[in-house]
GUPARO-659028 format. One record per atom (N, C-alpha, C): x, z, y. Coordinates in steps of 0.2 Angstrom, whole numbers, padded with zeros to 4 digits, always signed. Each point is the difference from the previous one (the first is absolute). Layout:
N
XZY;...
***
This chain:
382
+0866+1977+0375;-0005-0006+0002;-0001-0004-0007;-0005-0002-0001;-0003-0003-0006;+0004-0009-0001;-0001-0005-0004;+0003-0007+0002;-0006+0001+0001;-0007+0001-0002;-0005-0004+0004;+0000+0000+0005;+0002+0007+0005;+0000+0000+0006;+0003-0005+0003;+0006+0001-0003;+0005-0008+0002;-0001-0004+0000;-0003-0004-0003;-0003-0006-0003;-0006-0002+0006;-0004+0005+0001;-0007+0001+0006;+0004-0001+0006;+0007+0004+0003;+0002-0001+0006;+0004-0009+0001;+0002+0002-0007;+0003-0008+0002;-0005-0005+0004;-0004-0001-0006;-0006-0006+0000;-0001+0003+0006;-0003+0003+0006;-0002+0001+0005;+0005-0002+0004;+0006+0000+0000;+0006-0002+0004;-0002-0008+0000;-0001-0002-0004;+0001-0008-0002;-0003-0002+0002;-0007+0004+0001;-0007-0002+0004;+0000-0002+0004;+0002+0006+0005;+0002+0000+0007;+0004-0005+0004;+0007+0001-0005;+0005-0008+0001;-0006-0008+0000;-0003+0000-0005;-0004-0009+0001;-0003+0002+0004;-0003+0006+0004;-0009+0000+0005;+0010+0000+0006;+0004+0002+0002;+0003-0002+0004;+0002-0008+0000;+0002-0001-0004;+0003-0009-0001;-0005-0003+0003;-0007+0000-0005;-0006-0003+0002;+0000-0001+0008;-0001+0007+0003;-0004+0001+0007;+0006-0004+0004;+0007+0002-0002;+0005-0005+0003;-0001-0009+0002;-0003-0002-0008;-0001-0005-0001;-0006-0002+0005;-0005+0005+0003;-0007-0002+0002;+0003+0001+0008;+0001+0006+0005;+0004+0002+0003;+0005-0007+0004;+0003+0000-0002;+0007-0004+0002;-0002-0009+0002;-0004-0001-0004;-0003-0009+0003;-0004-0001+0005;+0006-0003+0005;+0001-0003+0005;-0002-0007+0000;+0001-0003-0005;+0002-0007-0003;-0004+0000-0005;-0003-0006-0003;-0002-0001-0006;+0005+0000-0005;+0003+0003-0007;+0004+0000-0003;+0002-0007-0003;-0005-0004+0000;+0004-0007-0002;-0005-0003+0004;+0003-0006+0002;-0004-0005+0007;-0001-0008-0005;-0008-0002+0002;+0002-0004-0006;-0004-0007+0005;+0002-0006+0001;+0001-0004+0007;+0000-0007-0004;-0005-0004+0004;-0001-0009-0003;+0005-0003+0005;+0004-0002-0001;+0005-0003+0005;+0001-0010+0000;-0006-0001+0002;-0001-0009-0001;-0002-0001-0008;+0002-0003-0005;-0002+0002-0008;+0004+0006-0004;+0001+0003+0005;+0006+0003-0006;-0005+0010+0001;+0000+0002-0005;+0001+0009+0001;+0003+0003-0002;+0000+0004+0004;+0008+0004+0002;+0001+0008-0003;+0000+0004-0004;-0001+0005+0000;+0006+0005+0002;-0001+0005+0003;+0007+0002+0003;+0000+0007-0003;+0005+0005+0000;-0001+0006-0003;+0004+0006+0005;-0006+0004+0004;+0002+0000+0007;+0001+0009-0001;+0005+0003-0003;+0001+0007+0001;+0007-0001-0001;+0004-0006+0005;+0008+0004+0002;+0003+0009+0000;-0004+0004+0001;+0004+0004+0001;+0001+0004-0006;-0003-0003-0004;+0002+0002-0009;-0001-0007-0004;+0006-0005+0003;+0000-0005-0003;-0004-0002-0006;-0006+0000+0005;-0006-0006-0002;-0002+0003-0008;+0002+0007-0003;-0004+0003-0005;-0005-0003+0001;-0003-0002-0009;-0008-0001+0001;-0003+0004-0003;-0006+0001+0002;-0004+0004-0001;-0008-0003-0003;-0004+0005-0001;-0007-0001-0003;-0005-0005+0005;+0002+0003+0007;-0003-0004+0004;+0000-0007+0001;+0007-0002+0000;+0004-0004+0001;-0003-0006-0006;+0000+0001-0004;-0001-0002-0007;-0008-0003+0000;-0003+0005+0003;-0009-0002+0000;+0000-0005+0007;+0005-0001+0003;-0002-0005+0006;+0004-0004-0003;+0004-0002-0002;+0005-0006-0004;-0006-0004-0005;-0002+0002-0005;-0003-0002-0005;-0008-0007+0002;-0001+0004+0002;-0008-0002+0002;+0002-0008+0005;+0004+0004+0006;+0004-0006+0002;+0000-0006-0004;+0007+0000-0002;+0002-0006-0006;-0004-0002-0004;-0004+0003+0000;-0006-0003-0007;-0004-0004+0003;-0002+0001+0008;-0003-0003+0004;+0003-0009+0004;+0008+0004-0001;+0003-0006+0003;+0003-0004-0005;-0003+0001-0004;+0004-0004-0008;-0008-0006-0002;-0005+0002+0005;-0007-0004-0004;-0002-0003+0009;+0004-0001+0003;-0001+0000+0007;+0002-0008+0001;-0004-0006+0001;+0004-0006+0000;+0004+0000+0007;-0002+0004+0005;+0003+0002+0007;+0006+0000-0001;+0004+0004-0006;+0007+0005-0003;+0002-0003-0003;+0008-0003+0002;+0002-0005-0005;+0005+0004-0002;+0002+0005+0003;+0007+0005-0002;+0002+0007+0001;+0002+0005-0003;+0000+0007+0000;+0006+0002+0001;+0003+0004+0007;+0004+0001+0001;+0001+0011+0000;+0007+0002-0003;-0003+0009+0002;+0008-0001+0001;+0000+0005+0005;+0007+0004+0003;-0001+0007+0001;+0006+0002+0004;-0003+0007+0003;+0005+0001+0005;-0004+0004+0005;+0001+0002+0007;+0008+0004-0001;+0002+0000+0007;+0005+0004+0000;+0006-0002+0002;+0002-0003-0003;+0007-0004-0002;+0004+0003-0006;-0003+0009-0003;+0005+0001-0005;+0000-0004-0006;-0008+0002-0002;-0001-0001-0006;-0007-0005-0001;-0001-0003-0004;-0006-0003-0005;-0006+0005-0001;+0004+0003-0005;-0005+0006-0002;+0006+0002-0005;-0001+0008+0004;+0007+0002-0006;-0004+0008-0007;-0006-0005-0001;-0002+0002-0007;-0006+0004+0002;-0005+0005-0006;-0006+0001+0002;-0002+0007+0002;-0002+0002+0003;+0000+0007+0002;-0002+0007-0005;+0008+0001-0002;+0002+0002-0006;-0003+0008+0000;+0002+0003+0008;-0002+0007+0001;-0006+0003-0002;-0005-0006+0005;-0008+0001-0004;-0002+0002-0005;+0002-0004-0005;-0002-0004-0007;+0003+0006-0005;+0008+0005+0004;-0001+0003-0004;-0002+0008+0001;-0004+0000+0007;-0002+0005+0000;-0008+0001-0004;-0003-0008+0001;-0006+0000-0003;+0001+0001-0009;+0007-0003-0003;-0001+0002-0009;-0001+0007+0001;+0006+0004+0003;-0001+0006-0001;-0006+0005-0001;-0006-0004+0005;-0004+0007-0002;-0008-0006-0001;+0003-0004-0002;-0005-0006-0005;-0006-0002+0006;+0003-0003+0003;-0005-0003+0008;+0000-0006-0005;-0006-0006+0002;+0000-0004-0002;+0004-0006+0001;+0005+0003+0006;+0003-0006+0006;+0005-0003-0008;+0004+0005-0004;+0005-0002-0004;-0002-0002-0006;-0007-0005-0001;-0003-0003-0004;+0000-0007+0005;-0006+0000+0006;-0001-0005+0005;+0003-0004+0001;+0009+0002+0005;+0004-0001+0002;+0003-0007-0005;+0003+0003-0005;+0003-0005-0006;-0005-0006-0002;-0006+0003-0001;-0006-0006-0004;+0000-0006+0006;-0001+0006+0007;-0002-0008+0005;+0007-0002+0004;+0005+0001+0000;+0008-0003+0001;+0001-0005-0007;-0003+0002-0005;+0001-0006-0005;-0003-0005+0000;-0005+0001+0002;-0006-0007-0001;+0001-0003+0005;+0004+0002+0006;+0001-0003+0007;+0006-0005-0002;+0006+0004-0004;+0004-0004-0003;-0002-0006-0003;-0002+0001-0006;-0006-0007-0003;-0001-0005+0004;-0005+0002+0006;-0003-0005+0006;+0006-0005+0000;+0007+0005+0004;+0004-0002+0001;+0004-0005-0005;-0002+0001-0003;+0003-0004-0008;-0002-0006-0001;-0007-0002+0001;-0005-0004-0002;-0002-0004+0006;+0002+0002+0007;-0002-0003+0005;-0001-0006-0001;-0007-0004+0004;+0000-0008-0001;+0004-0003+0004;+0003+0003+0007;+0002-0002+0006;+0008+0003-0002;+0002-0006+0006;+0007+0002-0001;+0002+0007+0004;+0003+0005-0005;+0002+0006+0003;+0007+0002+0003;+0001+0002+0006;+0008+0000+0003;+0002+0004+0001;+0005+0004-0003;+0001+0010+0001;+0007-0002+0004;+0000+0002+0007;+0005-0001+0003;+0002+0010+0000;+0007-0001-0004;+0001+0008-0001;+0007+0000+0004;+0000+0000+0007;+0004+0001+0004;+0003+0008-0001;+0002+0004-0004;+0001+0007+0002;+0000+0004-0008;-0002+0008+0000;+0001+0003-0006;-0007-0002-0005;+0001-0002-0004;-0004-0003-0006;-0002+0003-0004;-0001+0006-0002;+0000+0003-0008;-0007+0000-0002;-0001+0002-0006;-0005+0005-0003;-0005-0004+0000;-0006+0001+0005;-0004-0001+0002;-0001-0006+0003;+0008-0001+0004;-0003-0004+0006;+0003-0008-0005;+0004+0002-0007;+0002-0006-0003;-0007-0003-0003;-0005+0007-0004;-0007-0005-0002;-0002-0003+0006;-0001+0001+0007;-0002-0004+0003;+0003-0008+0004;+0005+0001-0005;+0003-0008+0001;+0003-0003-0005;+0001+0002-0005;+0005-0003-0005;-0004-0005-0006;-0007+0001+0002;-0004-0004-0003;-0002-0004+0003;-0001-0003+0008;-0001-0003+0002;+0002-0007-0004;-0002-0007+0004;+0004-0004-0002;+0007-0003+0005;+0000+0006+0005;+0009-0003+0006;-0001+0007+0001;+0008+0001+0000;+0003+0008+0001;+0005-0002+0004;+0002+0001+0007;+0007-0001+0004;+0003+0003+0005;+0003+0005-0005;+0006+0005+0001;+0006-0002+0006;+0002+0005+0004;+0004-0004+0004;+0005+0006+0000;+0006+0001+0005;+0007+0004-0002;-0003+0006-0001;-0005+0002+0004;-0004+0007+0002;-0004+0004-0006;-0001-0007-0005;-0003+0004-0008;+0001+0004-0001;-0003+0006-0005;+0005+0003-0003;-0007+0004-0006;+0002-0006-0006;-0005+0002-0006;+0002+0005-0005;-0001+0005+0000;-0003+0004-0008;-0003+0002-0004;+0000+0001-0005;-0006+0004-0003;+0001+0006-0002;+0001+0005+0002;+0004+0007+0000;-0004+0004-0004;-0004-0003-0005;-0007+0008-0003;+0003+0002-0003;+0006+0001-0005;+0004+0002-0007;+0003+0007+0005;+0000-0001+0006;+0005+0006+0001;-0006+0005+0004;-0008+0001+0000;-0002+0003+0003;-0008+0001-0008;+0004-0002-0003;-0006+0002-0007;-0006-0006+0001;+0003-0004+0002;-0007-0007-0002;+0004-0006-0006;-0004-0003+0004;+0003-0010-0002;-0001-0004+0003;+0004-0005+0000;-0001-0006+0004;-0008-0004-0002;-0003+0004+0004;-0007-0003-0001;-0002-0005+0005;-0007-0002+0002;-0001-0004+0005;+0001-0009-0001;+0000+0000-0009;+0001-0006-0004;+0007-0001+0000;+0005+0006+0001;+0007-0001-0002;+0000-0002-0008;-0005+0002-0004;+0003-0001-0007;-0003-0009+0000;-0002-0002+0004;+0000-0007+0000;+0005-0004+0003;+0004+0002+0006;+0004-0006+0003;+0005+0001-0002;+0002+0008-0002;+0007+0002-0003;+0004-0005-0005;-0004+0000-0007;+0004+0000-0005;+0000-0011+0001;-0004-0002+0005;+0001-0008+0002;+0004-0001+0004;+0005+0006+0003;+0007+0001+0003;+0003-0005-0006;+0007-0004+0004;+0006-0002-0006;+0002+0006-0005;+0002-0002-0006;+0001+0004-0004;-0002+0010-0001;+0004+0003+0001;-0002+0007+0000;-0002+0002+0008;+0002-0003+0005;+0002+0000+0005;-0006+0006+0003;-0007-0003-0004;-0007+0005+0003;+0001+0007-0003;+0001+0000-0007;+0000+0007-0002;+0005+0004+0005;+0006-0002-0001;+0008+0004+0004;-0006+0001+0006;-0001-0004+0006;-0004+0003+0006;-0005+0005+0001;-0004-0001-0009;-0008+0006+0000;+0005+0005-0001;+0005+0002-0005;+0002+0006-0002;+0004+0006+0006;+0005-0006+0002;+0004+0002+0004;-0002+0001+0007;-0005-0005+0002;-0002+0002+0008;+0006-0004+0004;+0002-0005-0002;+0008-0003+0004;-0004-0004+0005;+0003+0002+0008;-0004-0001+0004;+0004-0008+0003;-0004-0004+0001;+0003-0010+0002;-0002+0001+0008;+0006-0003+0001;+0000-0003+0007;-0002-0005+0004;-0003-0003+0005;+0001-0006+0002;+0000-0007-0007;+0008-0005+0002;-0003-0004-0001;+0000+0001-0010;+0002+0007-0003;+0000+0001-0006;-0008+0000-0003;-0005+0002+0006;-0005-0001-0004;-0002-0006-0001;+0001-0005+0005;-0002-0007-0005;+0006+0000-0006;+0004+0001-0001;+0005-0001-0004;-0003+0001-0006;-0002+0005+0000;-0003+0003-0006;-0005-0005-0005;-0006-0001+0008;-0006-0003-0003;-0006+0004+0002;+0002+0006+0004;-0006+0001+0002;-0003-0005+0007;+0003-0001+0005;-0001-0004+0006;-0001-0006-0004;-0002-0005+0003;+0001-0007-0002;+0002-0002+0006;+0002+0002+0006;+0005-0004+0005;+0004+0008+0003;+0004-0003+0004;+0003+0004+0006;-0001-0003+0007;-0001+0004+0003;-0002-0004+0008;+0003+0007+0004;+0007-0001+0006;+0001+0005+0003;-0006+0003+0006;+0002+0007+0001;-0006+0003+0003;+0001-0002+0006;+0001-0002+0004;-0001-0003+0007;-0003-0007+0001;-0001-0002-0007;-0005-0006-0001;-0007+0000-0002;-0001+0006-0003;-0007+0003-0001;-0005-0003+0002;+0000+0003+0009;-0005-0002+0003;-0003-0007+0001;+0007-0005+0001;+0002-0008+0000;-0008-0002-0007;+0005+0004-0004;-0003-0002-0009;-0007+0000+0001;-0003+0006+0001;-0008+0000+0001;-0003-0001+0006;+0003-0003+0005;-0004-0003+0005;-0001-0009-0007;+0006-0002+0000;-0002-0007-0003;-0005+0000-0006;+0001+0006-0003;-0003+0002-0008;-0010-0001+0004;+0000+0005+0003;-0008-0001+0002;-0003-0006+0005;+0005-0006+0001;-0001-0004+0004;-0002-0006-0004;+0003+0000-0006;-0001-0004-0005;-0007-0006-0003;-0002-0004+0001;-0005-0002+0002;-0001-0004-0008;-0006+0003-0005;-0002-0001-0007;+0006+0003-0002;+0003+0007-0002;+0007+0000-0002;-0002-0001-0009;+0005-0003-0001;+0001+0001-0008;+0004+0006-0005;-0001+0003-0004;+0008+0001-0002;+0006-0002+0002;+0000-0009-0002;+0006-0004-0001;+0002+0000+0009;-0004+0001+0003;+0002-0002+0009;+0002+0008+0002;-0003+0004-0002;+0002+0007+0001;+0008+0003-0002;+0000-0003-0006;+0007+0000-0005;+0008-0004+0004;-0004-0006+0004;+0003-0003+0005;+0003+0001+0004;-0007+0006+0003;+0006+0002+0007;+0001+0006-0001;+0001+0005-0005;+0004+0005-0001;+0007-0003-0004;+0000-0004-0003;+0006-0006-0002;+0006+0000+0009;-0005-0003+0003;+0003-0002+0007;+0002+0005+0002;-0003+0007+0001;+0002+0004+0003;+0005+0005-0005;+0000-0002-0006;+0006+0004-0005;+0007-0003+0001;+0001-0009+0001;+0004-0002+0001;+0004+0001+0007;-0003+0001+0005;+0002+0002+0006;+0004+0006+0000;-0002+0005-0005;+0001+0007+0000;+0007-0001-0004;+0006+0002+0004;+0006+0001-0004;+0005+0006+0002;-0004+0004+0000;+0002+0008-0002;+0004+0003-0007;+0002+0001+0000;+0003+0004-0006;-0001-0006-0006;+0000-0006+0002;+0001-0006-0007;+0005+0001-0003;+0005+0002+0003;+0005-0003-0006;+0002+0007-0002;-0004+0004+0000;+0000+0007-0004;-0002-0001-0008;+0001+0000-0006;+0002+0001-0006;-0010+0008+0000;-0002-0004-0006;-0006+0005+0000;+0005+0006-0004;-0004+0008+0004;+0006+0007+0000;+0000+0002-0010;-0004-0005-0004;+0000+0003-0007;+0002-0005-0002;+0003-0008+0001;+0002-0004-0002;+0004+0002-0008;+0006+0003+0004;+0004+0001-0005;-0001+0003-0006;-0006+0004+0003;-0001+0006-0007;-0007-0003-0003;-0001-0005-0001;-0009-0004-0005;+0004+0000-0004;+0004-0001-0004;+0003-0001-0007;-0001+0009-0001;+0005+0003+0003;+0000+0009-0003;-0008+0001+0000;-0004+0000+0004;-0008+0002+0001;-0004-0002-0004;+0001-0008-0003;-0003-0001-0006;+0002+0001-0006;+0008+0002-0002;+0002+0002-0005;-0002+0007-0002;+0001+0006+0004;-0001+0006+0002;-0007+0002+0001;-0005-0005+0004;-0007+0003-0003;-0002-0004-0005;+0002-0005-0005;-0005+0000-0006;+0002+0005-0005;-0006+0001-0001;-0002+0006-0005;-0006+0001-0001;-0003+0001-0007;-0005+0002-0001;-0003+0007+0001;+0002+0005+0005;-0001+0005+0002;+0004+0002+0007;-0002+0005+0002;+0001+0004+0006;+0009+0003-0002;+0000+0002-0005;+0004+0005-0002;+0006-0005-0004;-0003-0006-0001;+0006-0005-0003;+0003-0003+0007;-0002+0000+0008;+0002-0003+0004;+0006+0006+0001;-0002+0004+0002;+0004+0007+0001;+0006-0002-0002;-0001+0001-0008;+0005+0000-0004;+0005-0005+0001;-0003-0006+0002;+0004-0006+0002;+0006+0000+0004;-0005+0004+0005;+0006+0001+0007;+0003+0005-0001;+0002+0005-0004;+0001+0006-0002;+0008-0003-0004;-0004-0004-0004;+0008-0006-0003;+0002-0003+0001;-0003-0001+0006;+0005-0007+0002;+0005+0003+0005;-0002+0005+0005;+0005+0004+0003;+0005-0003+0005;-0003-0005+0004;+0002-0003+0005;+0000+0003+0008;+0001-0004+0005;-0002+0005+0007;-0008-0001-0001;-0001-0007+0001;-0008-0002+0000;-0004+0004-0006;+0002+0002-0005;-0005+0001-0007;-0001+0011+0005;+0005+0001+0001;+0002+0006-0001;-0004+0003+0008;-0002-0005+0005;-0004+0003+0006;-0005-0003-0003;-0003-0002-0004;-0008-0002-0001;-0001+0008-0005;+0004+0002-0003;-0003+0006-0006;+0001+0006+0005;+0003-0001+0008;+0002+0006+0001;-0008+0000+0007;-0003-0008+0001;-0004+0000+0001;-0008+0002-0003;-0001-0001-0005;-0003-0001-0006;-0003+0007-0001;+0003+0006-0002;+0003+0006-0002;-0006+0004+0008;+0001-0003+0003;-0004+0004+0004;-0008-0002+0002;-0002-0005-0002;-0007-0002-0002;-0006+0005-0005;-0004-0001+0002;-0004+0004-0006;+0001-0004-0007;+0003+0003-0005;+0000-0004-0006;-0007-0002-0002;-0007+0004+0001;-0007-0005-0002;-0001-0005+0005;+0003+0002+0006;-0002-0009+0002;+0004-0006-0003;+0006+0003+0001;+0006-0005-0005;-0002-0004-0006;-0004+0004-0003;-0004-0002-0005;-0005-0004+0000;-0004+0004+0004;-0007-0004-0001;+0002-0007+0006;+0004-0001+0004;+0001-0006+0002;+0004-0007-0004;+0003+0005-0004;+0005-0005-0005;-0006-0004-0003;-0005+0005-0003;-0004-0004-0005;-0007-0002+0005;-0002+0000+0005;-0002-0004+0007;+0000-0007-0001;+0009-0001+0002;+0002-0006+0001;+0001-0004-0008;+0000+0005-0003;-0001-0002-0006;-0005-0004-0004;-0005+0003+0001;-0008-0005+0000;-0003-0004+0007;+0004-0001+0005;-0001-0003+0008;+0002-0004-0004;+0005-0004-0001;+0001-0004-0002;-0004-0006-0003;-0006+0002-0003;-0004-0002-0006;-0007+0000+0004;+0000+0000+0006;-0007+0004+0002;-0001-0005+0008;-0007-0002-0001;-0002-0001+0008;+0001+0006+0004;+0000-0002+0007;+0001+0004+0006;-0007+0003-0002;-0005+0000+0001;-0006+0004-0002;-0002+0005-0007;+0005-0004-0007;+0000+0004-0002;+0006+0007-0001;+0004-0001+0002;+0006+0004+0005;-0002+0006+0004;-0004-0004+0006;-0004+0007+0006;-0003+0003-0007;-0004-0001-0004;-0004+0004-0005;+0005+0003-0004;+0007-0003-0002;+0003+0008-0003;+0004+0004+0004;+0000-0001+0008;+0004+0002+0004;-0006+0007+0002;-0006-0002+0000;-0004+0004+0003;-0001+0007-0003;-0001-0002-0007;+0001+0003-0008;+0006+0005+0002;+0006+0000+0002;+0006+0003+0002;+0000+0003+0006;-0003-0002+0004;-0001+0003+0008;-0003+0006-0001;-0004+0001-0005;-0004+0006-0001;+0003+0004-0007;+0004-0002-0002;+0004+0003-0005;+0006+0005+0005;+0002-0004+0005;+0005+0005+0005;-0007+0005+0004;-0004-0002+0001;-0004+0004+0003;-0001+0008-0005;-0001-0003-0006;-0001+0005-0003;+0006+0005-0002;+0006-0004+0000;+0006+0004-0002;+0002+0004+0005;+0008+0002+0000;+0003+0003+0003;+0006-0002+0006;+0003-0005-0004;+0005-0002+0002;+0001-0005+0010;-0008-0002+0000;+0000-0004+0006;-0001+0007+0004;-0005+0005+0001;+0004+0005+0006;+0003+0003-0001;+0005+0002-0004;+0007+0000+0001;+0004-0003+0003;+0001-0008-0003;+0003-0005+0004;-0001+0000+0008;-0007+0000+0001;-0003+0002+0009;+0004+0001+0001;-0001+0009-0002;+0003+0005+0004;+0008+0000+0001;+0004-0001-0004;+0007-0002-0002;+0002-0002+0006;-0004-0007-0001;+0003-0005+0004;-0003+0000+0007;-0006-0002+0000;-0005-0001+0009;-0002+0008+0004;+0001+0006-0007;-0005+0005+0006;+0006+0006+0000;+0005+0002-0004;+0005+0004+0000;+0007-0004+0001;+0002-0006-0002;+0004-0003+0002;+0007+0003-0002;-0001+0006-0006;+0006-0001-0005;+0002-0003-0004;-0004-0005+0001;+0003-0007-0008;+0001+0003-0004;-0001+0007-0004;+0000+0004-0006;-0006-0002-0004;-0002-0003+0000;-0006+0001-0006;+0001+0005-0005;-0004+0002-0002;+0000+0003-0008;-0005-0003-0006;+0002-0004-0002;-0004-0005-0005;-0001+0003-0006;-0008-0001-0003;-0003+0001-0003;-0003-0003-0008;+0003-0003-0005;+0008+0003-0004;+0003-0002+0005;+0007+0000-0001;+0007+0001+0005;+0003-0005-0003;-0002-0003-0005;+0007-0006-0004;-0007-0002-0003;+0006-0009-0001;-0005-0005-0004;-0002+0002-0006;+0004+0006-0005;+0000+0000-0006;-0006+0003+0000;-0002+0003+0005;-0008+0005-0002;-0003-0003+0000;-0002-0007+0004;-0007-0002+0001;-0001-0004-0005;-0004+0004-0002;-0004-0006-0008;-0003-0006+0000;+0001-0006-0004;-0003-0006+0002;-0008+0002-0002;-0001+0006-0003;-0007+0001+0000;-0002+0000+0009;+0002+0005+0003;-0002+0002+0007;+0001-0005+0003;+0005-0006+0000;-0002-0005+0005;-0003-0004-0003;-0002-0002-0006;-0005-0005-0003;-0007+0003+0003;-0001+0007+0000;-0008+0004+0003;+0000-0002+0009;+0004-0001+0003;-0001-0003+0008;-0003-0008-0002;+0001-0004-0004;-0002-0006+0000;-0007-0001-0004;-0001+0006-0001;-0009+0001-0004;-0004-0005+0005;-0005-0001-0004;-0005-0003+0005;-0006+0007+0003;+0001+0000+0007;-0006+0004+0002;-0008+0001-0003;-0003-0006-0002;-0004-0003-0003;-0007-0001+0006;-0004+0003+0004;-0004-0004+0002;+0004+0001+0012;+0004+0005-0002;+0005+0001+0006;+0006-0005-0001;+0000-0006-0003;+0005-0004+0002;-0001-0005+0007;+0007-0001+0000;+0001-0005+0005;-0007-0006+0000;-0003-0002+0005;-0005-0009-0001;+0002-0003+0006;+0005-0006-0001;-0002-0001+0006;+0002-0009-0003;
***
């Protein structure tokens, strides 16, 4: 049999997979996937596919947007509230399977998808109105762009933040290379590389939440939140104040990386990918010696093209960030390494990747500098 044959039968399988996902998608709604509700001044976005914690999808994204733009020019709307159904999760990131059945056989969805989740992020960025991401549940990927820009994040024991793209051939996208490196110290890079997943009241610890409020108060919290009569920022900042001080869950717990922000900033500065490595590799510790044994298993081009991410994040508005994020989301589209990572991890479940160079020493900083190209009239505008 020919590889073209091969190549023909694949791409036909891949077909079939997105026309099955899709009709899934069309098929199965019961429910509008996200419910989006004026509750006294306040709107409420909710993110309604519990049974695949709160994945977001294309749909989801084209009902969110329009929305907020609406209720951000609305003098009716003084506040913007987004959760998600369930009780697991927030949104535990973006509907990965799709997106990568659509690169493989060049659907527009794996262009679409990335442009209009980042200009959503933006919105979210720039909102006029006070925005309140009550992330009661699993947090990742996806579901972090749709909160960590707001301006109130409140995490409770039930969090549970990641950005796990290095181990599945992405990167912490979704304006990770904006909020990351504004982490204390190295604290942002450690988290894009490694995927080290925060708990509870660790996420405010970090700085991603800016309160903790435990989950059994939730409800309490936004009944008062949308009752709020002309709310302000400052009156809003108020009563999550009041409801963070009542909460005394796991206070006198020690944030879980306290001890290690001295190794973490020592260990990751470097002016490279490959000088971090080497750091931990010298240093030879418990902590240095599980980050290299974590490390070692990531695709070394995203290792890379993240290092150097967060490395111009730093320097860059959130808008122009989604524009070198998006530049890169189609850099993975085009490579190899993110359906490998899929399948590894989400579709065959051997955690074996076989990555594409296989060590940091291959990838050339020509190849990752060519991801950060400008598309040129195919760029990000938002």
């Amino acid at each position: 049999m020919s590889l073209t044959t091969l190549t023909s039968k694949h791409r036909l399988r891949a077909i079939c997979r997105l026309h099955r996902i899709q009709g899934h998608m069309m098929s199965s709604r019961v429910e509008p996937e996200v419910l989006l509700e004026k509750v006294g001044r306040a709107g409420v976005i909710t993110m309604n596919r519990p049974k695949v914690l709160n994945a977001l999808n294309l749909t989801m994204i084209r009902a969110i947007y329009p929305q907020l733009k609406e209720w951000e020019t609305d003098s009716d709307t003084d506040l913007v509230i987004i959760k998600g159904s369930g009780g697991k999760a927030f949104c535990a990131g973006g509907d990965i399977r799709a997106i990568t059945e659509a690169g493989k056989v060049g659907d527009p969805l794996a262009k679409v998808f990335f442009r209009e989740e980042y200009i959503l992020n933006n919105a979210i960025g720039t909102c006029k109105k006070p925005f309140i991401a009550l992330i009661d549940g699993i947090t990742m990927g996806g579901g972090v762009g749709l909160s960590v820009h707001g301006r109130f994040r409140v995490a409770t024991e039930k969090t549970m933040f990641a950005m796990p793209e290095t181990a599945i051939g992405l990167f912490p996208d979704v304006g990770g290379g904006y909020f990351l490196p504004r982490l204390r110290g190295k604290l942002g890079l450690f988290l894009a590389l490694t995927g080290f997943r925060l708990k509870g009241r660790d996420v405010h610890g970090a700085g991603i939440a800016t309160h903790f409020v435990e989950s059994k108060k939730m409800l309490d919290l936004e009944k008062e939140l949308v009752e709020l009569r002309s709310p302000s920022a400052e009156n809003i900042c108020g009563v999550l104040n009041s409801f963070q001080k009542e909460s005394s869950l796991d206070c006198e717990k020690a944030f879980i990386l306290e001890e290690h922000l001295p190794d973490i900033d020592r260990l990751f500065t470097s002016s490279s990918m490959e000088g971090v490595m080497q750091n931990l590799k010298v240093d030879g510790s418990d902590f240095a010696r599980k980050q290299v044994e974590t490390l070692s298993k990531m695709s070394p081009t995203s290792l890379k093209m993240t290092f150097k991410q967060l490395q111009l994040g730093a320097r860059l508005s959130l808008r122009e960030v989604l524009v070198m994020e998006y530049r890169l989301s189609q850099a993975c589209m085009r490579g190899r390494d993110f359906y490998e990572g899929v399948r590894a991890v989400l579709v065959d479940k051997d955690q074996s990747p076989k990555w594409k160079p296989s060590t940091l020493e291959e990838v050339t900083d020509q190849s990752v500098d060519e991801c950060f190209s400008s598309l040129g009239d195919a760029d990000l505008s938002c």
